[in-house]
N, C-alpha and C positions, 0 to 999 in steps of 0.2 A: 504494500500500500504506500509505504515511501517514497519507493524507486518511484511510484506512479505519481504522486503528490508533488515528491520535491525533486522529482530526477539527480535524486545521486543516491547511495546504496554506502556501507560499513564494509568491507572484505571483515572475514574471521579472521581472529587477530590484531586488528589493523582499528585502531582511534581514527585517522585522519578518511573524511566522508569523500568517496569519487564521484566526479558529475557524472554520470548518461545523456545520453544524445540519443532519445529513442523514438520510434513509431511502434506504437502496441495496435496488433491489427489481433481482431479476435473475429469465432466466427461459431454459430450456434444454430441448431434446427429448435431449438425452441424459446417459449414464449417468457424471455427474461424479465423483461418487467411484472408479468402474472409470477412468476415466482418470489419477485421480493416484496408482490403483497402478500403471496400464502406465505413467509417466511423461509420460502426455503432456498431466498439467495442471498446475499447480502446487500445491503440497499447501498453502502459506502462505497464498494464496487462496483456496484451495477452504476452511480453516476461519474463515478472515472472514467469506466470503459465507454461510457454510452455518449461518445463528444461528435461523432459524426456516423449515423448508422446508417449501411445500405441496406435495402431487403432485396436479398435475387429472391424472386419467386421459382419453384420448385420447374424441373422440367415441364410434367404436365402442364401446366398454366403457360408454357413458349416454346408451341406446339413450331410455329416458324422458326426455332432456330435447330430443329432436325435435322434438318437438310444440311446446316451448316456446319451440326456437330460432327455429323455422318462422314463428308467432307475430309474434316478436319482427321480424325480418327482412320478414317481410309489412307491418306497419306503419312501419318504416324506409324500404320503398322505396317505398309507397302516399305515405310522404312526400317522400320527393325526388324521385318523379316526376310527382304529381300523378294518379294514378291511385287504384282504389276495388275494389282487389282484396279478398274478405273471406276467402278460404284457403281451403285445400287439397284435393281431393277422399279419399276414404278409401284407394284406389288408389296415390295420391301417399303419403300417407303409409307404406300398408305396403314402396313402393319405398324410400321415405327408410330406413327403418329398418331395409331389409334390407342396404342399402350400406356398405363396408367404413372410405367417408370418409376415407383415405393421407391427405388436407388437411385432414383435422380442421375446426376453426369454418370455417375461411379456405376451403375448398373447399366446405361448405357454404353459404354466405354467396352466393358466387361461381354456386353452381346457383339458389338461388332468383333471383337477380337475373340471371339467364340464362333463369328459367321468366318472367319477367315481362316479359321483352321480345318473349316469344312468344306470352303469354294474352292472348285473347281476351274473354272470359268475366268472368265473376266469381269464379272460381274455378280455381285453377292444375292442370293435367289433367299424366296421363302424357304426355304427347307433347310439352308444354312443355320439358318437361326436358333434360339436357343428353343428347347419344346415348350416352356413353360410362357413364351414371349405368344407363338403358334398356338398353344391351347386358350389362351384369354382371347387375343384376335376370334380365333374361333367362336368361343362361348358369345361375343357382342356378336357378330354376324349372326348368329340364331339369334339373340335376344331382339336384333333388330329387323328378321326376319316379318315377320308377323304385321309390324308399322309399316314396312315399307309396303307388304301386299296390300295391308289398309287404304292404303293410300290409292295404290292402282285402281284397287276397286272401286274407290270413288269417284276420280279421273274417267274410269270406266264407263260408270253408272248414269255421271252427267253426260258423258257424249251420247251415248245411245239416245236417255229424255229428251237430248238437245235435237237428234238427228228425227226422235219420233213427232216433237210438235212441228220439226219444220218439216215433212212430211205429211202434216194433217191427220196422224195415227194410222198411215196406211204402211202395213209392216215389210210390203216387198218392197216398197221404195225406199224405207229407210232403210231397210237390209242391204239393200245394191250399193246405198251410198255412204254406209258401212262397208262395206269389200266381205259380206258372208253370207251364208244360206239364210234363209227366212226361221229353218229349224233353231240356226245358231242364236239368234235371235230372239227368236220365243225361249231358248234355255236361260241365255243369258238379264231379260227380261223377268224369268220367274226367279233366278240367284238372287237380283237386285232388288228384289220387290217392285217392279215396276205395274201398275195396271193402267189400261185407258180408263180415263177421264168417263 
């Protein structure tokens, strides 16, 4: 607390005080201030250290800077292992960046140089990847499964209503201009719950 107070410090043994010339750079994932009101930092600390704070927010939350970690890490390990990887397929990336990343840089860091010990290629593929990175990817693809068919079916639902009043409810003309049987139509009509007017 001295060094930091009065920048100069006692050696053991030694009466005469030495100055410091320092920059104290600190760095935490948690919420230091919430802890020196539950008591469990020190408050006398906490406003030493706390003279200029930055907050990097976690990977997840800079989803944009993927591309340029990926990047970055691609020619790191192109360097220290002597390899001639040139990056990532499109596929890869939209995994990267749909990943929630709990290890932030360091888990990142950690998969590309896991995808490279397994590429082949010139270019890092899904299957490089780490499995636990592939099986979350996965799991959201089903989860999102479901909304997105929602979605179609509705887009669906309106065009056909849309194609049947401007037709005047006559169902082989809207069929035609739709591009499908009159069958297909009446099926697609009873999914949607559509009825004439």
């Amino acid at each position: 607390m001295r060094v930091l107070e009065e920048r100069e410090l006692n050696r053991v043994g030694d009466n005469k005080p030495v100055r410091v010339d320092i920059r104290l750079i600190t760095a935490t994932n948690r919420d230091l201030y919430k802890k020196v009101l539950d008591g469990s930092f020190r408050d006398d600390l906490y406003y030493r250290l706390n003279v200029f704070p930055v907050n990097l927010p976690p990977l997840r939350e800079r989803i944009e800077d993927i591309h340029l970690l990926a990047g970055h890490f691609i020619a790191k390990f192109n360097n220290q292992m002597g390899r001639k990887i040139q990056g990532i397929a499109d596929q890869v990336l939209d995994i990267l960046e749909s990943y929630r990343w709990p290890g932030n840089v360091r888990e990142f860091s950690n998969a590309i140089e896991h995808a490279f010990v397994h590429c082949k290629g010139a270019l890092i593929r899904p299957s490089d990847l780490p499995e636990n990175i592939l099986r979350e990817s996965q799991a959201q693809k089903t989860l999102q499964a479901p909304v997105v068919q929602e979605a179609l079916d509705d887009v669906e639902r309106d065009l056909i209503l849309k194609e049947l009043q401007a037709a005047g409810w006559k169902k082989s003309l809207a069929a035609k201009r739709l591009g499908m049987s009159r069958a297909t139509l009446w099926r697609k009509m009873e999914k949607h719950g559509i009825i004439q007017p």
